[in-house]
N, C-alpha and C positions, 0 to 999 in steps of 0.2 A: 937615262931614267926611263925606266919603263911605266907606262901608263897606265895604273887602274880608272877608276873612274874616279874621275874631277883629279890626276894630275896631267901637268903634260898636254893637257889638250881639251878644248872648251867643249862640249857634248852639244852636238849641235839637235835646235829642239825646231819639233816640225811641226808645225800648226796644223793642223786636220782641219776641215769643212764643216765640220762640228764647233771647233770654236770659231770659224768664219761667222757662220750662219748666225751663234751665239749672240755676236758682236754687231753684229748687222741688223737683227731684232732691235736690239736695246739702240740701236742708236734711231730707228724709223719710230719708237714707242715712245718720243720726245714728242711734245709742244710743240705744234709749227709757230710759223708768225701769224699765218693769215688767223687762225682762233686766237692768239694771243690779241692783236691788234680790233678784233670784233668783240675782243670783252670788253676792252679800254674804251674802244668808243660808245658799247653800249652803258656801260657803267659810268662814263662821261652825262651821257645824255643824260641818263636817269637821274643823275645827282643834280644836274642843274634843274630837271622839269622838277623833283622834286623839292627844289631849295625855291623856284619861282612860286607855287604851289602856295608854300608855305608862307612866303613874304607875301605874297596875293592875297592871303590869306584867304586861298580859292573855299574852303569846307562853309565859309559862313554863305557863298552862295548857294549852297544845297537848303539852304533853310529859309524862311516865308520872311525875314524879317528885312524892312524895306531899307533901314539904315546900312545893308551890305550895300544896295543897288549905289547908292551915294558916297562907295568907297571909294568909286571916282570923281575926282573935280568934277567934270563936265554934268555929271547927273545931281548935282546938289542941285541946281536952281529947280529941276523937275523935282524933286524931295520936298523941297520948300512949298513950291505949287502946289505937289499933289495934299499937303498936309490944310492946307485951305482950301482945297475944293471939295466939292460935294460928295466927295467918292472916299474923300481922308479918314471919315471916321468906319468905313463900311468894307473899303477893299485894300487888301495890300499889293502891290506892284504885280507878284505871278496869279492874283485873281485875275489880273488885265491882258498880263504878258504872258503867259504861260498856258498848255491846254491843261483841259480838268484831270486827265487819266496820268498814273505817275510814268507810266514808260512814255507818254507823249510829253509831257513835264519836264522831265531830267534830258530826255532828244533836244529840247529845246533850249532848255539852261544851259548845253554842252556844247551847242552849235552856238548859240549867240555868246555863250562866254568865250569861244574856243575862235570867233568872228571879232569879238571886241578886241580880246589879247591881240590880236594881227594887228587891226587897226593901229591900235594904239605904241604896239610895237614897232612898228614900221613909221607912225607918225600919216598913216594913208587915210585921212579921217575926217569930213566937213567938220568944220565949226558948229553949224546948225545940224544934228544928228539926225538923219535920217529912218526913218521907215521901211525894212525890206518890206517885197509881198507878201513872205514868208511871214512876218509877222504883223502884217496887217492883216491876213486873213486870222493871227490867232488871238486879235484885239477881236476884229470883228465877231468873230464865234463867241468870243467872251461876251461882248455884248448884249448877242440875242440870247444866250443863257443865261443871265441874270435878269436881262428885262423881257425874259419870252411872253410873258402877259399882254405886254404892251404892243410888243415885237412880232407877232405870231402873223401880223399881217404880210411882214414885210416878206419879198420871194413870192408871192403868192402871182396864179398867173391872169393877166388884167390882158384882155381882148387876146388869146394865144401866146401872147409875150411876155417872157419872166422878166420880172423886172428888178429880180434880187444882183444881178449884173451892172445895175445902174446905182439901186440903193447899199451903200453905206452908212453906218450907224456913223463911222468916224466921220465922216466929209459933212454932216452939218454937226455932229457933238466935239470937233477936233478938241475942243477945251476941257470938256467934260474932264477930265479924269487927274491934269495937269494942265496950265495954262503955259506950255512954252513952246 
């Protein structure tokens, strides 16, 4: 038998560098792992921060209303306080806790909310709630802003020496505001 083409004998076929190259494109133009496994994780994340978020039901702290502050155990007995002290019918918790400007406002809300979730996540947390400096300076400012009338003395300087370093509004009103 003699062979034309395709009897008698298989045509053998040569792959050129052209379809090398071809092949070699498409297979380097996949998905590695490492961006595969950096969405999963970040998509991980994001679904839990946003599922805690939501069980937190973190939005109602962007807002003035003092019943959020006591959507922890540990702050109901100060809710209670503050609700019969002198200050219950006049301020709500970010008149005390929070500064007056909204970007100092929300820095503040984000850091101590974003300070409690640890706490309390981890269980790293006194019994008796503490006071950073942090935000005892932004009681204290609160203070002298609402009662600057009265307050206007205080800082002032008596024989060369300030003495707004020594005076605090908290350290003799520590009750004023909540009695706990």
């Amino acid at each position: 038998m003699t062979g034309g083409p395709g009897f008698g004998h298989s045509p053998s076929f040569r792959v050129d560098d052209g379809d090398r190259a071809r092949r070699e494109r498409k297979r380097s133009n996949g998905i590695g792992l490492v961006p595969i496994l950096i969405a999963l994780f970040a998509g991980a994340a994001g679904g839990i921060g946003f599922f805690t978020l939501g069980y937190a039901d973190a939005t109602a702290y962007l807002k003035n209303d003092p019943e959020a502050c006591a959507n922890c155990h540990v702050m109901r007995g100060h809710l209670d306080a503050w609700i019969k002290s002198s200050h219950g019918k006049v301020a709500t918790c970010n008149d005390c806790h929070a500064p007056a400007g909204m970007i100092d406002k929300y820095y503040c809300k984000a850091r101590n909310g974003f300070l409690h979730s640890l706490a309390f996540t981890t269980g790293e947390f006194p019994d008796n709630i503490q006071s950073t400096d942090y935000n005892h300076g932004v009681t204290e400012q609160a203070c002298r802003h609402c009662h600057a009338e009265i307050a206007h003395g205080i800082g002032t300087r008596v024989s060369g020496a300030s003495v707004a370093e020594d005076l605090s509004c908290i350290h003799c009103h520590a009750t004023v505001g909540h009695d706990r």
